[in-house]
DOMITI-851997 format. One line per 5 residues: number of its first residue (from 1); for each residue x, y, z of C-alpha. Coordinates in steps of 0.25 Angstrom, whole numbers, always signed. Each point is the difference from the previous one (the first is absolute). Layout:
NUM = X Y Z | ...
% end
This chain:
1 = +398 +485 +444 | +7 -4 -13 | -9 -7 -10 | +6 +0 -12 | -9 -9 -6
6 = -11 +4 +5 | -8 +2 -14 | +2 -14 -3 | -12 -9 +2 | +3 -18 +0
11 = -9 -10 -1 | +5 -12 +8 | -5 -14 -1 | +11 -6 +9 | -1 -9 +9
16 = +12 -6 +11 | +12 +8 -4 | +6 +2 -12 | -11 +8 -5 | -4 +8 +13
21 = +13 +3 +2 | +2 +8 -13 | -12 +6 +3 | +3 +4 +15 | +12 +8 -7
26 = -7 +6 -10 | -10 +6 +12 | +13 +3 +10 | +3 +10 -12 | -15 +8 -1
31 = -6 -10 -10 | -14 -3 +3 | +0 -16 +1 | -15 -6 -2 | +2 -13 +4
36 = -11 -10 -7 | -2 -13 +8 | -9 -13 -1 | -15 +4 +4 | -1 -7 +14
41 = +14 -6 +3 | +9 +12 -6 | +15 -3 -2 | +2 -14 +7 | +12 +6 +9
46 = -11 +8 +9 | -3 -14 +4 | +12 -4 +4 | -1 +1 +15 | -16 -1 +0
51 = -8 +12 -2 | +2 +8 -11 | +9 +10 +4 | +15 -10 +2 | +13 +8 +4
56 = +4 -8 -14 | -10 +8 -8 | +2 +15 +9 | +16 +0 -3 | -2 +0 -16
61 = -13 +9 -1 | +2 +12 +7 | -5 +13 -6 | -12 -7 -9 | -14 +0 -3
66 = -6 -13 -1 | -14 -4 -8 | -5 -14 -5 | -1 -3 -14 | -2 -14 -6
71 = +2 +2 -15 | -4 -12 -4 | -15 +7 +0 | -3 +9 -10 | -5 +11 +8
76 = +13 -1 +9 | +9 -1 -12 | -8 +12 -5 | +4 +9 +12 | +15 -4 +0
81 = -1 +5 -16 | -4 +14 +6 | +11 +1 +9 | +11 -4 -9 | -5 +10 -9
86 = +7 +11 +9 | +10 -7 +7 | +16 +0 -3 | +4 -14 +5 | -7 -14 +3
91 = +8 -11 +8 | -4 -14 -1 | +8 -11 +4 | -7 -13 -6 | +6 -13 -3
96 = +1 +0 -16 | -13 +1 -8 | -8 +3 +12 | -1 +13 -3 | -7 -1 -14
101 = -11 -9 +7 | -3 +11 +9 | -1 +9 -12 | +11 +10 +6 | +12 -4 -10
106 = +9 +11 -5 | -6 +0 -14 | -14 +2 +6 | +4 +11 +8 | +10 +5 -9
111 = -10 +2 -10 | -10 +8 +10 | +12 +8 +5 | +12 +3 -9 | +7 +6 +11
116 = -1 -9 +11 | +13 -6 +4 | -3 -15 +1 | +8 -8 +12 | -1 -15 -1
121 = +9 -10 +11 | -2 -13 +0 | +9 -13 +5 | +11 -3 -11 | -4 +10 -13
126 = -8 +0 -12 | +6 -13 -7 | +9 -12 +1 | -2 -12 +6 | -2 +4 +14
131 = -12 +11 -3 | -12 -6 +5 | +8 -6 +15 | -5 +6 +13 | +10 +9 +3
136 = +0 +3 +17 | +12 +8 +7 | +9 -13 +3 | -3 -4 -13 | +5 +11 -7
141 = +12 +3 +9 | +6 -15 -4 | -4 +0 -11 | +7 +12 -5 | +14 -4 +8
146 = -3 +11 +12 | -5 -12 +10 | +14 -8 -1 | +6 +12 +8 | -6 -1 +10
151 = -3 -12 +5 | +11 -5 +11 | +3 -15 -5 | +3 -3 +12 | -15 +2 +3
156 = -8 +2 -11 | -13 +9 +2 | -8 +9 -5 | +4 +14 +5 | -5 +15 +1
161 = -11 +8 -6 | -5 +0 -15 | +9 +5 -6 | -3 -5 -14 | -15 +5 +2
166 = +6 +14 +4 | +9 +3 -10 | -8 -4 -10 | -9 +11 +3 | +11 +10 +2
171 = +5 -4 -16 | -15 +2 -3 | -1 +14 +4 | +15 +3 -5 | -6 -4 -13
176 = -13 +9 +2 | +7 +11 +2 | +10 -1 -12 | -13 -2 -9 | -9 +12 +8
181 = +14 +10 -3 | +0 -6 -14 | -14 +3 -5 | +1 +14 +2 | +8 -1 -11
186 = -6 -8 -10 | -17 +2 +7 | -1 -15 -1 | +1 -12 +11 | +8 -12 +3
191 = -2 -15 +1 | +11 -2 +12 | +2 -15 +4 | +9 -6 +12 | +1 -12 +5
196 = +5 -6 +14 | +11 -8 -8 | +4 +12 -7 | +0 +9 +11 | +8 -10 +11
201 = +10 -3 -13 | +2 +15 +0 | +0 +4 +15 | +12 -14 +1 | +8 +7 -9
206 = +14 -3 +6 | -2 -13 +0 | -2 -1 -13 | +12 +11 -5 | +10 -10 +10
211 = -3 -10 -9 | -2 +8 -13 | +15 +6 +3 | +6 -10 +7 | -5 -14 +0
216 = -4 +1 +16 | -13 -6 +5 | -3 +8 +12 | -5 -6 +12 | -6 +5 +14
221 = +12 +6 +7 | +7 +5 -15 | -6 +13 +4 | +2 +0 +15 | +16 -4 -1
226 = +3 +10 -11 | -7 +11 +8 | +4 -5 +12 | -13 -1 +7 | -2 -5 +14
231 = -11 -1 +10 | +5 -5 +14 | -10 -3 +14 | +2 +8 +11 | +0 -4 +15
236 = -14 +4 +1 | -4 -9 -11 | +1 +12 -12 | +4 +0 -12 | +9 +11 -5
241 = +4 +0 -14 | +14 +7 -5 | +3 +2 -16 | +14 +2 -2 | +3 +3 -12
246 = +15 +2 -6 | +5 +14 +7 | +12 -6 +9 | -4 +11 +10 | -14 -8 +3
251 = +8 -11 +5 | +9 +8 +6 | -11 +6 +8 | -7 -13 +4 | +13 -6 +5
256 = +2 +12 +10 | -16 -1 +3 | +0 -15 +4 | +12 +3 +7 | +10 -8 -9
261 = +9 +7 -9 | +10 -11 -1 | -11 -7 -8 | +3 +4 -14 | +15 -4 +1
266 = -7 -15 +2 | +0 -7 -14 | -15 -2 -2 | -1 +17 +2 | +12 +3 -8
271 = -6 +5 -13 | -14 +2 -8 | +4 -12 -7 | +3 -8 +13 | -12 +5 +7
276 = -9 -5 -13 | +7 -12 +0 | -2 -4 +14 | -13 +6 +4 | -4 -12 +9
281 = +12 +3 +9 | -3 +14 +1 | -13 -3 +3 | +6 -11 +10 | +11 +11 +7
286 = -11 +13 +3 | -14 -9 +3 | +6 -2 +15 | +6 +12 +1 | -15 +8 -5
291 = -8 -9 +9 | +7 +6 +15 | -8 +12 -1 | -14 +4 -2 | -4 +5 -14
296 = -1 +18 +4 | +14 -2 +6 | +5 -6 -13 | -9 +11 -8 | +7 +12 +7
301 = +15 -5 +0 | -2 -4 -16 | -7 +14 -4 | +11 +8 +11 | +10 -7 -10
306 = -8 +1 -12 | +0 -15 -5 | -11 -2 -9 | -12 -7 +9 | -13 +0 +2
311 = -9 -10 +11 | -9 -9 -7 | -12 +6 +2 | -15 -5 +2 | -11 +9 -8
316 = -5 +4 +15 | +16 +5 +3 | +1 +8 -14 | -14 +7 +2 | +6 +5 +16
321 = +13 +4 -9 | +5 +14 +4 | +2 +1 -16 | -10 -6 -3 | -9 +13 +7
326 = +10 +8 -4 | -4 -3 -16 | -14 -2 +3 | -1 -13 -5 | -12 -5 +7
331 = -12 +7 -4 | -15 -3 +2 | -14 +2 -5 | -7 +3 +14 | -14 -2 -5
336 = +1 -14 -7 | -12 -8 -4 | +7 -9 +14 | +5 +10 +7 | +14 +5 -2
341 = +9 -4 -11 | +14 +1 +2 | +9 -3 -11 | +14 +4 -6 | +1 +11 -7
346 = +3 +0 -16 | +15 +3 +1 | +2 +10 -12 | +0 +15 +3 | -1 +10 -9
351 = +6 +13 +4 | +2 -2 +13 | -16 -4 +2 | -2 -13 +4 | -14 -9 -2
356 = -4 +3 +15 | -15 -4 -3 | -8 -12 -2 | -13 -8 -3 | -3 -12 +6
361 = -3 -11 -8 | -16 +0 -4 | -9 -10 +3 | -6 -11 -12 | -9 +10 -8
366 = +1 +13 +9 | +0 +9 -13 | -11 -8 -7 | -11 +11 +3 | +9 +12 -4
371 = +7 -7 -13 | -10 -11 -5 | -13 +5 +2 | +1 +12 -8 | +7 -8 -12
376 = -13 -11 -1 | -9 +1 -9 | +4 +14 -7 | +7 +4 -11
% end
C-alpha cells in the first residue's frame, strides 16, 4: 500500500477535532501518529457516549498510537522532550497560552528540535480582540459568515455535521505538508498556525468574492438558484436530488423524463435567467410531478436520459453502493481492540493504489509499555 509519508513521525496532543483530524490525515498518508492523551481521561471526546472508546473519538483517530503523558510533571514532560527530539511534527490544538503552561510551546520545542514542523490551531488566531473566546464548530461557522448560508429563515436551526471542526483539521495538515516539503530544502522546521476563523473564512470564499466584486451578500439559496439545485420527495417518501446546471440539454432531458416537454416553453422554464429568477415556481411546477413515482423508478428514467441526479442517500445506503464496492471505499481493521473497525477509506490514490488498510483506533494509553517505559528514567 502507498505511504508516502511514512518516514514521518507526529506527536499529537489533540483533543475533539481540529487537532485529531490533521493528525488522522497525516496517518492516512503512512505517518506514524503517537497520539498523547490526559493520564486516566485521555482526549475528552472518548467520553462522549460513556466509555472511553465513543464513535466521536474512533472517526478522527484512526491509524494512531496512543500513550498518557501529563507534562505538567517533570518526569512526564521529560519523556515528551525525548520523543520530540526525533520526531517531524507536533499537533496541538490549545486555546491560546495553554500550550506554554504545559511546557509544549513552539520555542520550547523548537529549540530541542530545529526541524520540527510545529502545528498550532486554536479558535480565532494568535491576536486581536477575539483570541482568548472559546471557539466551538457553530461558533466558528457564524462567526466567520459560513452559518448564514445555511440556516433557512424560515426555520432557523443548526444543521449537519462539523464542518468548521473538520476543515480546520484538513487546513492544518495542508499547511504540514507545505512545511514538511519545504524543509528539505532549507533542513530547518515551521511554526504552522490556523485558526477555525481563518479556515471557514477561507473554505466561504464565494461568499466573500460576491461581495468583494459585486456588492452581493449571498444568502442560503444564492448557491442553490445559480446552480440550479433541487431535491424533490418521492412517492415512497425519498428524496431525490437534481443539479441542473446551465447546459440547455439537461433541461431538455428532464422535460422529456418527467414526461413534459412543453414545459420549457412555460415562462418560469424559458431561460437560465428565468429558471433563477423564479426557482420557487419551478420548484412548485416538478414537486407533484416527482412525488407519483417511487424514488428507483425516478433514478433509472433520469440516469437512461442522463439528468444529472443522485438519491439522497443514508451512510447505510452509500456503504451497500454498487460504487461504493466497486472503489473499495469501505475498509476495516478486522482485529480492533472492539472488534471490527469499519471506516471510509482515505480518498487519495497514488498510482492507481488506493489506502486499502487500516488500524483502528487504540485504546487510552495502549502504547504506554512499548513508547513510555523504555524513555523513563535514561538518557
Amino acid at each position: 500500500m502507498a505511504q508516502p509519508l511514512k518516514d514521518v513521525t507526529v506527536l499529537e496532543m489533540g483533543t475533539f477535532i481540529t487537532g485529531p483530524a490533521a493528525g488522522m490525515l497525516l496517518a492516512d498518508l503512512g505517518a506514524r501518529v503517537i497520539k498523547i492523551e490526559q493520564t486516566g481521561q485521555g482526549d475528552p471526546f472518548r467520553a462522549f457516549k460513556g466509555g472511553l472508546y465513543s464513535p466521536h473519538f474512533q472517526t478522527y483517530n484512526r491509524g494512531k498510537q496512543s500513550i498518557e503523558l501529563d507534562t505538567r510533571k517533570p518526569e512526564d514532560l521529560a519523556v515528551l522532550d525525548k520523543l520530540v527530539a526525533d520526531a517531524d511534527v507536533f499537533i496541538q490544538n490549545f486555546r491560546p497560552g495553554v500550550a506554554a503552561r504545559l511546557g509544549v510551546d513552539a520555542p520550547r520545542l523548537q529549540g530541542l528540535n530545529p526541524r520540527l514542523i510545529y502545528a498550532s490551531i486554536s479558535g480565532f488566531g494568535p491576536e486581536g480582540p477575539d483570541r482568548d473566546r472559546p471557539a466551538f464548530d457553530t461558533v466558528a461557522q457564524a462567526a466567520s459568515g459560513f452559518l448564514r448560508l445555511l440556516v433557512n429563515p424560515a426555520h432557523p436551526r443548526v444543521v449537519g455535521p462539523a464542518i468548521a471542526d473538520a476543515l480546520t483539521g484538513f487546513y492544518a495538515a495542508y499547511g504540514i505538508l507545505a512545511a514538511l516539503n519545504e524543509r528539505h530544502v532549507t533542513g530547518k522546521g515551521r511554526l504552522v498556525e490556523t485558526s477555525m476563523f481563518e479556515s471557514m473564512a477561507h473554505f466561504n470564499l464565494d461568499d466573500f468574492t460576491h461581495y468583494f466584486s459585486e456588492g452581493l451578500i449571498m444568502g442560503p439559496s444564492s448557491r442553490p438558484h445559480v446552480s440550479q439545485s433541487y431535491v424533490f420527495q418521492c412517492a415512497d417518501g425519498k428524496w431525490l436530488a437534481l443539479h441542473m446546471s446551465s447546459p440547455p440539454k439537461f433541461w431538455e432531458n428532464l422535460a422529456e423524463a418527467v414526461g413534459r416537454p412543453d414545459m420549457l416553453g412555460l415562462p418560469q422554464f424559458a431561460t437560465r435567467d428565468a429558471r433563477i429568477d423564479h426557482y420557487e415556481d419551478v420548484v412548485a411546477f416538478l414537486a407533484p410531478i416527482f412525488a407519483t413515482r417511487d424514488r428507483d423508478d425516478w433514478c433509472g428514467h433520469l440516469q437512461a436520459l442522463e439528468v444529472p441526479h443522485s438519491p439522497v442517500r443514508s451512510s447505510a445506503e452509500v456503504a451497500a453502493s454498487p460504487q461504493a464496492a466497486a472503489l473499495g471505499l469501505v475498509i476495516e481493521d478486522p482485529d480492533g481492540p472492539h472488534g471490527r473497525f469499519r471506516t471510509i477509506r482515505s480518498p487519495v490514490s497514488f498510482d492507481g493504489e488506493r489506502m486499502t488498510q487500516v488500524t483502528a483506533p487504540p485504546v487510552l494509553g495502549a502504547d504506554n509499555d512499548t513508547i513510555v517505559a523504555p524513555l523513563r528514567g535514561g538518557n
